[in-house]
N, C-alpha and C positions, 0 to 999 in steps of 0.2 A: 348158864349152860345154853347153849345153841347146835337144835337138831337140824342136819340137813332135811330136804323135805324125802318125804318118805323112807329116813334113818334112822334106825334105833340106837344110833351111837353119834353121842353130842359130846363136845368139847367149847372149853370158853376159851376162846381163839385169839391168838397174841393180839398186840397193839396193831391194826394198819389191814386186818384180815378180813372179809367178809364171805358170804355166803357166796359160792364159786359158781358160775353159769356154765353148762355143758360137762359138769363132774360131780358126782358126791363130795365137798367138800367146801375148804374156805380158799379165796384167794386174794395177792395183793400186788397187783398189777405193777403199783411203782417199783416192789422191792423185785417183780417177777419171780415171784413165791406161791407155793400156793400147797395147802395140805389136802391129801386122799384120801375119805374113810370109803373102806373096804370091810366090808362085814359077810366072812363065808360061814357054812353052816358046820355044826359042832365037829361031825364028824371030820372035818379037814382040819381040825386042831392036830391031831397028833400027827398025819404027815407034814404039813408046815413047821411044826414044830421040832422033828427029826430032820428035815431036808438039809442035805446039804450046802452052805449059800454058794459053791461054783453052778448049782443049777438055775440060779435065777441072773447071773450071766452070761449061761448059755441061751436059757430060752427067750432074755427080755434086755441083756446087756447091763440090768440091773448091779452092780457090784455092793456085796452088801456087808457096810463097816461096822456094825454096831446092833445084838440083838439082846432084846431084852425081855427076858417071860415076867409078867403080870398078871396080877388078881383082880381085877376092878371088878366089885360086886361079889367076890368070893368064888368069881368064874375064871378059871385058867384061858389068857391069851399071852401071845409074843408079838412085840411091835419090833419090827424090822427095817432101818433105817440104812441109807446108802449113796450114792450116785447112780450117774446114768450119762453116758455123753452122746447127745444127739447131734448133727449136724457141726459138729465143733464147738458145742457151750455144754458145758456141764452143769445134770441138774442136782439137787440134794433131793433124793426119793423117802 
């Protein structure tokens, strides 16, 4: 398990990933990959968790394909998976 630095949420990061510079997260330059940990406080659980996903294409262009509520530790979150097309490249969010 590998914690970003000052992140209380670690993951053991695919093949080719490392620890990402200028983000909470891991990145892999060659695949142009790279994962986000985002860690907000409790109480934004259950708005995130109700929201709509056309609001995070509104406010971020975010388009979000795929949500999934989890327990890790016995604590209710949702990982929220997606795109994003910047400049003409599509990213997987």
């Amino acid at each position: 398990m590998v914690f970003p630095p000052a992140s209380a949420i670690g993951l053991v990061p695919p093949p080719g990933m490392r620890l990402a510079t200028g983000f909470s997260g891991f990145q892999d330059d060659a695949a142009e990959a790279s994962i986000l940990i985002a860690s907000l406080p409790a109480e934004a659980y259950a708005e995130l968790s109700a929201a709509d996903d056309a609001r995070f294409e509104q406010a971020q262009g975010i388009r979000i394909e795929r949500r999934r509520a989890l327990q890790p530790g016995g604590v209710p979150a949702v990982l929220l998976s997606g795109a994003q097309t910047v400049q003409g490249v599509e990213y997987r969010k």
